[in-house]
C-alpha positions in Angstrom: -4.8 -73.6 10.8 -3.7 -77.4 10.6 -6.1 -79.7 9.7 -6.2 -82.7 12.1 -4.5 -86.1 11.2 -6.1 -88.1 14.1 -8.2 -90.2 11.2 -4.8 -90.7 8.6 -4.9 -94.4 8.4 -2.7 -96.6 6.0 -5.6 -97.4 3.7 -6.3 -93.9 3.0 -2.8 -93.2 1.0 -4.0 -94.7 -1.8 -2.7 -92.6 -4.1 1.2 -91.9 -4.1 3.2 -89.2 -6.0 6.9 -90.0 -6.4 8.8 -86.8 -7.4 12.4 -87.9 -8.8 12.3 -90.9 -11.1 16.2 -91.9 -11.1 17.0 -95.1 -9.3 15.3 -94.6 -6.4 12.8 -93.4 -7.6 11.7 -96.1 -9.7 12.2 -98.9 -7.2 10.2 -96.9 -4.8 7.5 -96.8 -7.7 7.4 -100.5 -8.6 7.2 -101.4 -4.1 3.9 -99.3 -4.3 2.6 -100.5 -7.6 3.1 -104.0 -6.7 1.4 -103.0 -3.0 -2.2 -101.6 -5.2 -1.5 -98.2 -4.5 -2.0 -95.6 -8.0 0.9 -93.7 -8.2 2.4 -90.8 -10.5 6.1 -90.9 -11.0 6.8 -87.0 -12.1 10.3 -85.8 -13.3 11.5 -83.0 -14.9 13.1 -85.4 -17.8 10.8 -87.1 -20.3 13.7 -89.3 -20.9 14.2 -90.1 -17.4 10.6 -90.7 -17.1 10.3 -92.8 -19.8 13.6 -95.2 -18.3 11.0 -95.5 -15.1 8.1 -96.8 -17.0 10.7 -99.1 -19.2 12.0 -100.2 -16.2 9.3 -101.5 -14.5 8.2 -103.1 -17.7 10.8 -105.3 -17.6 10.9 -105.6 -13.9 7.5 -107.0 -13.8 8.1 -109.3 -16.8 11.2 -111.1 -15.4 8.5 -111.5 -12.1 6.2 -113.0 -14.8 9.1 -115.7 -16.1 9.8 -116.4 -12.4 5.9 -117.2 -12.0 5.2 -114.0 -9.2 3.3 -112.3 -11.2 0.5 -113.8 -13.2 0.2 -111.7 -16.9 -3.0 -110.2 -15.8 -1.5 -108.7 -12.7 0.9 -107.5 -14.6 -1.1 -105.2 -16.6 -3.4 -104.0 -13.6 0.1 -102.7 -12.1 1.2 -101.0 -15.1 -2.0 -99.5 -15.3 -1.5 -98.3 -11.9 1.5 -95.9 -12.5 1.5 -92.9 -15.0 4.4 -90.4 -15.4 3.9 -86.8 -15.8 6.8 -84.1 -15.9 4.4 -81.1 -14.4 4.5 -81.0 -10.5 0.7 -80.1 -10.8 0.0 -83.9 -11.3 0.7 -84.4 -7.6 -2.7 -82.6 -7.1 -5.0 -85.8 -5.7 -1.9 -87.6 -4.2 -2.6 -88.9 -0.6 1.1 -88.7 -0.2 4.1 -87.6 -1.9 7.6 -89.2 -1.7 10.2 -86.7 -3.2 13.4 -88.2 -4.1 15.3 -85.8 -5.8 18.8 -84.9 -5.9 20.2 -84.0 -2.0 20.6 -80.3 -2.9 18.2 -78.3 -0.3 17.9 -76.0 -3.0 16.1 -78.2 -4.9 14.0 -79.8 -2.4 13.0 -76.0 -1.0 11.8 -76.3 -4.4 9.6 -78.9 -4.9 8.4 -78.2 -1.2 7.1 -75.0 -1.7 5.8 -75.6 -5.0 3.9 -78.6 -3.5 2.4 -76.3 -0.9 0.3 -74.8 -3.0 -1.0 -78.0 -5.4 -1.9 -80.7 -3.0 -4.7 -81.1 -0.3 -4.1 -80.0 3.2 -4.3 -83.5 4.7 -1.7 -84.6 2.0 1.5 -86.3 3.9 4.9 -85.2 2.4 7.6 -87.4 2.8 11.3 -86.7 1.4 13.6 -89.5 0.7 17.0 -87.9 1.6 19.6 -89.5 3.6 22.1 -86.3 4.1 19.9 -83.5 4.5 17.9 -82.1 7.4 14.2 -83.2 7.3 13.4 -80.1 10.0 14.8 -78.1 7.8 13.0 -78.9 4.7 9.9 -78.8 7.0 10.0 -75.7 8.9 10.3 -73.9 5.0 6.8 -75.7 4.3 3.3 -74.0 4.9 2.2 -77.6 6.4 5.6 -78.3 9.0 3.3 -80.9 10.5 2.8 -83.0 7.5 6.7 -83.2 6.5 8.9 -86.1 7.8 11.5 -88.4 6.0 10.7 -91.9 3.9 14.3 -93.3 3.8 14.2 -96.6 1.2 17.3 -98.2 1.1 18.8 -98.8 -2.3 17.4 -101.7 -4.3 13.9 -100.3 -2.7 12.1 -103.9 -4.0 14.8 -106.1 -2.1 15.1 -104.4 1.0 13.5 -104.6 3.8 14.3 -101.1 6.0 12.8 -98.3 5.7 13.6 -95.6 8.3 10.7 -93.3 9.1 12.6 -90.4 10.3 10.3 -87.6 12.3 11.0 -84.1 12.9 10.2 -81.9 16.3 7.6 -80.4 14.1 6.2 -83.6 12.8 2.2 -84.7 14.2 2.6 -88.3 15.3 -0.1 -89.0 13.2 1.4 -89.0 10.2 4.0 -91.0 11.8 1.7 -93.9 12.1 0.4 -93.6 9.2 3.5 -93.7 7.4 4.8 -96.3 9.1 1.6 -98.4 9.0 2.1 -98.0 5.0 6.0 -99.2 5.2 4.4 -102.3 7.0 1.6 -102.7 3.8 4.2 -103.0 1.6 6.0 -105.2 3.7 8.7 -103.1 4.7 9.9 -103.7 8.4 10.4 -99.6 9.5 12.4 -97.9 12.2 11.2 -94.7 13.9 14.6 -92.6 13.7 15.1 -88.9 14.5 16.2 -86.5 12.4 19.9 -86.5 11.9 22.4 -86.8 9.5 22.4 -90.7 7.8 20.1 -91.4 10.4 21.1 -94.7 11.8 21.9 -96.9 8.8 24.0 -94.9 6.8 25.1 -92.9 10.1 26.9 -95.9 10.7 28.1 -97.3 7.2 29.5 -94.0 5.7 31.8 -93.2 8.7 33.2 -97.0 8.1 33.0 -96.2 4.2 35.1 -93.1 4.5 37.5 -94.6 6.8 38.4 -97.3 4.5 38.4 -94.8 1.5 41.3 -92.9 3.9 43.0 -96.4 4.6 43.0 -97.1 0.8 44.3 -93.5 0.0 47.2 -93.9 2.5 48.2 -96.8 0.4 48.3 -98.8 3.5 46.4 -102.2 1.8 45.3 -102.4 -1.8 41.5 -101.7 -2.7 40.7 -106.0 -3.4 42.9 -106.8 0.0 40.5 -104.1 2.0 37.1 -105.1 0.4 38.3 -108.8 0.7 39.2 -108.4 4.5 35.5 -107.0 5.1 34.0 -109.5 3.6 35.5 -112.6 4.8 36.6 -111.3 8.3 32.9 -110.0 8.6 30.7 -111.4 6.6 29.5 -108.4 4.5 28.2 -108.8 1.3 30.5 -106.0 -0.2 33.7 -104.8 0.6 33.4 -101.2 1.5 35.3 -99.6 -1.6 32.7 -101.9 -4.0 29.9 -100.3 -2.0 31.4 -96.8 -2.5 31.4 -96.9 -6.1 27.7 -98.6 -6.1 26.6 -95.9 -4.0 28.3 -93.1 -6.1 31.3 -91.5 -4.7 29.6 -88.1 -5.1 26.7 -89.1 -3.3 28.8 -90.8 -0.2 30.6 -87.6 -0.5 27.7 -85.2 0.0 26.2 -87.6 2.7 29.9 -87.2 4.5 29.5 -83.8 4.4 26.4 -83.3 5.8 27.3 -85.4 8.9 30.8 -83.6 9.4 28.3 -80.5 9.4 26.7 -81.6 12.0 28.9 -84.1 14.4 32.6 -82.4 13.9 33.7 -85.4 14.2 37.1 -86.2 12.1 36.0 -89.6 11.1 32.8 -87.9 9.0 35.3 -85.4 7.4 35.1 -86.8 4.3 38.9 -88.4 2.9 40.6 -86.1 0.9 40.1 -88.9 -2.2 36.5 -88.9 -2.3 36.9 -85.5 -3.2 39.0 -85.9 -6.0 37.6 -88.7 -7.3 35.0 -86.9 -7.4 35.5 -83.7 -9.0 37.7 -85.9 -11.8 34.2 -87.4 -12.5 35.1 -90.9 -11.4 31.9 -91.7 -9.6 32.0 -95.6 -9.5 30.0 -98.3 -11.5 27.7 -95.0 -13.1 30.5 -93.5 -15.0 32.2 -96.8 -15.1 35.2 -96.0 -13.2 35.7 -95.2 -9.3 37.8 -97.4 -7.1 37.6 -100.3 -9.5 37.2 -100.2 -13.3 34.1 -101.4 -15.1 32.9 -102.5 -18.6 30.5 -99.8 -19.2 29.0 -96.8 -17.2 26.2 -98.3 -15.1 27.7 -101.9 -15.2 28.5 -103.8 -12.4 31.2 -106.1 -13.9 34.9 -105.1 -12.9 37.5 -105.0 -15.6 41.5 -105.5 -15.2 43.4 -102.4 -14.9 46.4 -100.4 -14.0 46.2 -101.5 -10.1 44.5 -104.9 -10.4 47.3 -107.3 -8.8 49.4 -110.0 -11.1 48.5 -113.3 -10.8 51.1 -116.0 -10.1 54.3 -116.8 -8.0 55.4 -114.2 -5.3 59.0 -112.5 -6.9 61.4 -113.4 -3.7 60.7 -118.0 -3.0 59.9 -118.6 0.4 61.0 -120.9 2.6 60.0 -124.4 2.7 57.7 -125.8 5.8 56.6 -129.0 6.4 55.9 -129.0 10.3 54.3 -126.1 12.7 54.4 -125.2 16.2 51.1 -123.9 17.4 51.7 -122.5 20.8 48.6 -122.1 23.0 45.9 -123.9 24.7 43.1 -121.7 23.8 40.0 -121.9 21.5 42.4 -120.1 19.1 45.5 -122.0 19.5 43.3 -125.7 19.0 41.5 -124.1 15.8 44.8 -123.1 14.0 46.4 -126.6 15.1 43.5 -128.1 13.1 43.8 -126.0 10.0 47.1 -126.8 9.8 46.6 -130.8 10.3 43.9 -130.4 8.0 45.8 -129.4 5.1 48.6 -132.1 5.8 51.2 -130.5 7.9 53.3 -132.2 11.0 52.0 -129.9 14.1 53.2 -129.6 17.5 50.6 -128.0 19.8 52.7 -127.0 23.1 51.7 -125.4 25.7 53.1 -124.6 29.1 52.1 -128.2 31.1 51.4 -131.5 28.9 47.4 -131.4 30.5 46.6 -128.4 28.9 48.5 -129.9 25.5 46.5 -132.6 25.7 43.3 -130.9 26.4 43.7 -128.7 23.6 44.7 -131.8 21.5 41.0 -133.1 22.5 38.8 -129.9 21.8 40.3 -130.9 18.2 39.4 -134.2 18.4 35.3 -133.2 19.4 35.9 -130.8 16.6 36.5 -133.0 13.8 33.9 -135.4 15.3 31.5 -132.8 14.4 32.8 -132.4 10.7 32.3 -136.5 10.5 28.8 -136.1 11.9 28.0 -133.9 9.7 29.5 -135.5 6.5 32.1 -132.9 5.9 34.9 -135.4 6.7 35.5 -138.6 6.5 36.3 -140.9 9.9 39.7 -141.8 8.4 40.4 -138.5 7.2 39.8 -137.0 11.2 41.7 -139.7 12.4 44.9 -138.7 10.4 44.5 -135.3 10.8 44.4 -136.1 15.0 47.2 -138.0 14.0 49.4 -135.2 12.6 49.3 -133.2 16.0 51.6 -133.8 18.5 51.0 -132.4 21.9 53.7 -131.1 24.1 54.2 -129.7 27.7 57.1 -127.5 26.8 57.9 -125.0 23.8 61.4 -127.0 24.0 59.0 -129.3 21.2 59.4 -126.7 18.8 63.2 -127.6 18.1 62.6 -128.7 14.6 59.5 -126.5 13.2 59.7 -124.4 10.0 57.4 -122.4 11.5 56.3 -121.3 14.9 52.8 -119.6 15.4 51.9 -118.3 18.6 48.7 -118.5 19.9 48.4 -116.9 23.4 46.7 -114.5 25.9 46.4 -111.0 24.4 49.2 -109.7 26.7 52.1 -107.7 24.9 54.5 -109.4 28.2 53.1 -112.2 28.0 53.7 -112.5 24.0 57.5 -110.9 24.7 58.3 -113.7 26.9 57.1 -116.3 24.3 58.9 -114.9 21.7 62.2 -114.8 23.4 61.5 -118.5 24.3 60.8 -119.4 20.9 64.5 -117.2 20.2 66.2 -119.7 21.9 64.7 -123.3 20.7 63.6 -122.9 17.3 66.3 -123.6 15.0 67.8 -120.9 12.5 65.6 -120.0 9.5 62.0 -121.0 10.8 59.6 -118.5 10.6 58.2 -117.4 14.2 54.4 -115.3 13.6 52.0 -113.9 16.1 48.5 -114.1 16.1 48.1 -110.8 17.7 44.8 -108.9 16.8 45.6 -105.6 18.1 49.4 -105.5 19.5 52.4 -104.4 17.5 53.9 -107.4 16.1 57.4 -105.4 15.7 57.1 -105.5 19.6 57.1 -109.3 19.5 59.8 -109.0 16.7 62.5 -107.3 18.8 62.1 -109.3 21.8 64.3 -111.6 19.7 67.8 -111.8 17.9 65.7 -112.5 14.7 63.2 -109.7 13.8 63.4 -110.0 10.0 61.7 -113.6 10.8 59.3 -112.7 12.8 55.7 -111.9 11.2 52.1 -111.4 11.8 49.6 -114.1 10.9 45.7 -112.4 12.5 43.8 -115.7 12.0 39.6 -114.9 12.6 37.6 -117.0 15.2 36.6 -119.6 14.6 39.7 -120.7 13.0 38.5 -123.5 10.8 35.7 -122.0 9.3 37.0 -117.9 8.7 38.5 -118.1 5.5 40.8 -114.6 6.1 44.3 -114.2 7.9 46.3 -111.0 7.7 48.9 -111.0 7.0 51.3 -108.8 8.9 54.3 -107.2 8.0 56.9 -105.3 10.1 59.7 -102.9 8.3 62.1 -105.7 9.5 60.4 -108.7 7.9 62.1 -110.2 5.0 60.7 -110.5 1.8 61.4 -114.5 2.1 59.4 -114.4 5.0 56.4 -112.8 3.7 56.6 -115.0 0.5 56.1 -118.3 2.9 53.6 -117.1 4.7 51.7 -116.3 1.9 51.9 -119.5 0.2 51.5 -121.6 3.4 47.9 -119.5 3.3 47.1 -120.9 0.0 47.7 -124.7 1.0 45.7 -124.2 4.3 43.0 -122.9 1.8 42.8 -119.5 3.7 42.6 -115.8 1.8 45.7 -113.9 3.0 45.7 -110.2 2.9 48.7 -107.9 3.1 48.8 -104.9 5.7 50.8 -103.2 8.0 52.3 -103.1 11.1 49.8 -100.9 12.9 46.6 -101.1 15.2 43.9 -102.8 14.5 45.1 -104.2 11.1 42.6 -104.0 8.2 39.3 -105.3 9.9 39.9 -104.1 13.5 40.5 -100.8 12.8 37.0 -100.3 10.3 35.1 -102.5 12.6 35.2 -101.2 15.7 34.9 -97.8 15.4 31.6 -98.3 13.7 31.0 -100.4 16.9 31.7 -97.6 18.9 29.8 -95.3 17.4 26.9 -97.7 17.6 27.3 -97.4 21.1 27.1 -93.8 20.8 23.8 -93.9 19.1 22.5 -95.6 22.4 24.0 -93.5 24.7 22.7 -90.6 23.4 19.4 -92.2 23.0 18.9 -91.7 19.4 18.0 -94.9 19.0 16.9 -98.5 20.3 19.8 -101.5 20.5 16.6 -103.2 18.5 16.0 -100.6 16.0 20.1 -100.1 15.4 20.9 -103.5 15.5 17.5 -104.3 12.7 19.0 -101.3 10.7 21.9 -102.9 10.0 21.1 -106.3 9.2 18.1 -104.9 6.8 19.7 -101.8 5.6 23.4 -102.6 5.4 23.4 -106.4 5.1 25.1 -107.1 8.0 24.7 -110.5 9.4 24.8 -109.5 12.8 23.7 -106.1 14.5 26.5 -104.0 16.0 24.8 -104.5 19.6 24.3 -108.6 18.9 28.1 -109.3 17.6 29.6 -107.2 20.8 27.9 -109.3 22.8 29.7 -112.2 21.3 32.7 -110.7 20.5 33.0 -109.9 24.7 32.6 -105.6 25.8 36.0 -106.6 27.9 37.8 -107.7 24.5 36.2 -105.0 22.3 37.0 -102.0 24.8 40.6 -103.1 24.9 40.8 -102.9 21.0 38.5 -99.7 21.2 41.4 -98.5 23.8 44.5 -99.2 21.2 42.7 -97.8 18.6 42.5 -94.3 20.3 45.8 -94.7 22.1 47.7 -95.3 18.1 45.6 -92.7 16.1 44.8 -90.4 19.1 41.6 -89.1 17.6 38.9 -88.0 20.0 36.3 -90.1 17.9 37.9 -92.8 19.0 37.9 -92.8 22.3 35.5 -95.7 23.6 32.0 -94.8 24.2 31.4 -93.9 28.4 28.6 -96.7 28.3 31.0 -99.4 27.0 33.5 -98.7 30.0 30.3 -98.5 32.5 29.3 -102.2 31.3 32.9 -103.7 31.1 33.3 -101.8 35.1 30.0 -103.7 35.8 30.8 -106.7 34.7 29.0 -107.2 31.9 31.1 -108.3 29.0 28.7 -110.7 27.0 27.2 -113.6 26.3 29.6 -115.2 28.7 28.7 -113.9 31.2 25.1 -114.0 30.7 24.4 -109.9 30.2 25.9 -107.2 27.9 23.8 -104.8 26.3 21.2 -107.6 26.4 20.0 -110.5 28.8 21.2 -114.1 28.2 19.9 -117.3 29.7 23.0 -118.6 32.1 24.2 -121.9 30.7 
């Protein structure tokens, strides 16, 4: 018979085992050693073992430098934590994390081994983010007792921790669990018990399809990781975090989902596989996507595939003045960019009013950079005075090159591009701004598709620092070459794609949006607890719930919509709840509800 857990309370697990002493393990060690709690770190290698305790030696000394530590308190948390490589030492713990290797043949193990050394009121907690916690529970004598402690990797920087429960798991130990993640001043999410759970349910399907992008050679491995990054924020581009996770491991994670979901953007990309089996696991044997000075180093070395520096091999052409056509937020920002850097701009749009009230959201913009000391009044003034607006595309007679700038509408776009056919002269380079249209479409609605290019600027214009760059099979190579060296001197980071939806960002972004959504609508989880898991866990800067509520659900189904309609896989299709919201009217901030309440300006 169970024993009760009604009086489990955070202060009683005082006394932690940690099975598994690799990474993991060992950051896990130093959060509870540095909380008070005594804990015994047991792994089957001495040597492993004995890298834990050196570890948080030098750990704790850097913390003693840094003046977080004082060197007495250093010594009573060393004293806290003793290794041991018999499972028997796991005897008194209150609770016991197991972080072994994600093999349920190895954690069956431990779990039934475990069964028969600790107390019955003992809590055991495993730290896998693949496997299934029921599972692992219903093989234990104590089903009750079993739930999942997910730390997120560096444990003593971050902040998640998903508490992930099992139909079998007593509430109980819930709370108590996730009254200790708040001790150690961890900030958890209740999760059930699924696959990746909500963090790395969302990351790895992005990871993997950005591993299938990069192994269908359709951007390089620095132009994808780049376009994350700077077009998202991210701290790491998702090919970097691949290799820092361990291809193996994202691999085995991939799996385990695809197990469970059948769905085709889990099934893990042919090249994880491969890389792999070849042993080329990222930064811990030194090589995965990228190169690196030593196994388990983090710096990236030069090789075979890293691109030359220097010029482009076919000139471009020269420019000295730009069109910007458009009357939008988008159309102003890239007017100013250009100003900015020194160029002659025409901003046309179709009557001189809006022109001119375009021209002034510029001039309020710079006003801002002055007020806030980032330019100088002169220097705003003679960027104002660069732009020239105009009431008629007819203005764009003399342009090197022409950038539209209008309404996401394929016609609407057409019709521009046959105008701009007709009045720019021969030779000036005509690009589209498009986001999710095929720019080849644009292309042939003039006699000059070999100059006609893609240029996917990010909102807001003057602060993003990426464009794509976007080329058609009919785009010159002289044409690509300007385009990429008029990105240098407007002090953007061009990266090279093709022709198809969603570009480089687009297409990772929102499907992991979508399947956000997903998560919601199948009520695994809270828009809180998703959004908190992804700005803690994955370092995103803005939950998926929060950014498509500024992004617009109106603008982000329509992408969702060409994404599916390109790749036609079912996993793609946009999420029911989306199209309810957008049918509702509810598309955002703007207009004051989405998938949360805003106060109406």
């Amino acid at each position: 018979m169970a024993t009760p857990l009604s009086h489990t309370s955070p202060s009683s697990l005082r006394t932690v085992a940690v099975i598994g002493l690799g990474t993991m393990g060992t950051g896990i060690t130093e959060v509870l050693t540095r909380a008070g709690r005594e804990v015994v770190g047991i792994d089957i290698s001495e040597a492993t073992a004995a890298r834990a305790v050196a570890a948080l030696e030098s750990s704790t000394a850097r913390a003693v430098v840094r003046g977080r530590l004082t060197e007495q308190e250093r010594e009573e948390l060393l004293a806290r934590f003793r290794t041991s490589t018999d499972l028997r030492e796991a005897a008194d713990a209150d609770l016991v994390i197991e972080v072994a290797p994600e093999s349920y043949e190895i954690k069956h193990q431990i779990f039934r081994a475990l069964d028969d050394i600790v107390r019955p009121e003992t809590i055991l907690a495993t730290g896998t983010n693949a496997l299934s916690v029921t599972r692992l529970a219903a093989d234990s004598a104590r089903p009750e007792r079993v739930l999942g402690l997910h730390f997120f990797n560096p444990a003593p920087a971050m902040k998640l921790v998903e508490v992930v429960s099992s139909v079998l798991t007593a509430p109980q130990a819930v709370t108590a669990v996730t009254d200790l993640a708040i001790e150690l001043g961890k900030e958890p999410v209740a999760v059930g018990d699924r696959p990746g759970f909500v963090a790395d349910g969302l990351l790895f399907g992005y990871l993997n399809q950005a591993a299938a992008m990069y192994e269908a050679k359709y951007a390089s491995r620095e132009d994808i990781d780049a376009a994350m990054r700077l077009g998202c924020g991210l701290p790491m581009g998702p090919l970097a975090l691949l290799d820092l996770i361990g291809i193996d491991t994202a691999r085995t994670v991939l799996e385990a989902m695809y197990s469970e979901s059948h769905d085709r953007l889990h099934a893990p990309a042919p090249i994880l596989k491969q890389f792999s089996e070849a042993g080329l696991t990222g930064r811990k044997s030194g090589r995965g996507f990228y190169s690196y000075e030593a196994p388990g180093s983090a710096t990236v070395v030069a090789d075979a595939l890293t691109p030359l520096a220097g010029a482009p091999e076919t000139p471009g052409r020269a420019v000295r003045s730009v069109g910007v056509a458009g009357s939008g937020t988008m159309a102003s920002g890239i007017a100013e960019v250009f100003a900015k850097a020194g160029y002659e701009v025409v901003l046309a749009a179709r009557s001189e009013e809006k022109a001119q009230t375009a021209k002034a959201r510029i001039g309020k913009s710079l006003a801002r950079s002055v007020d806030k000391g980032r330019l100088t009044a002169e220097a705003a003034a003679q960027t104002l005075d660069r732009i020239t607006a105009a009431g008629s595309y007819d203005a764009f007679a003399d342009v090197d090159l022409a950038v539209e700038a209008v309404a996401e509408d394929l016609e609407v776009k057409q019709q521009l591009f046959a105008t701009l056919d007709k009045v720019c002269k021969p030779g000036a380079v005509l690009a589209t701004t498009t986001s999710s249209l095929p720019v080849i479409a644009c292309a042939r609605a003039t006699s000059r598709p070999q100059d006609v290019i893609g240029m996917h600027f990010f909102n807001p214009a003057p602060a993003m620092k990426l464009v794509e760059v976007v080329r058609t099979v009919l785009t010159a190579d002289d044409v690509h070459s300007t385009v990429r060296e008029v990105c240098v001197k407007i002090k953007k980071h061009a990266v090279d794609c093709g022709d198809r939806a969603g570009f480089i960002v687009n297409a990772l972004l929102f499907p992991y949006l979508n399947n956000a959504i997903k998560m919601v609508q199948e009520h695994y989880a809270s828009l809180d607890d998703i959004d908190a898991a992804m700005k803690l866990g994955g370092g995103y800067p803005m939950g998926p719930f929060e950014l498509l509520d500024v992004v617009g659900l109106d603008v982000s189904l329509a992408i969702e919509k060409v994404l599916h309609r390109e790749f036609r896989d079912p996993g793609l299709a946009p999420a029911p709840l989306l199209e309810h919201l957008v049918a509702a009217g509810c598309l955002g901030r703007k207009t004051g509800r989405g998938f949360r309440e805003y106060a109406r300006r």
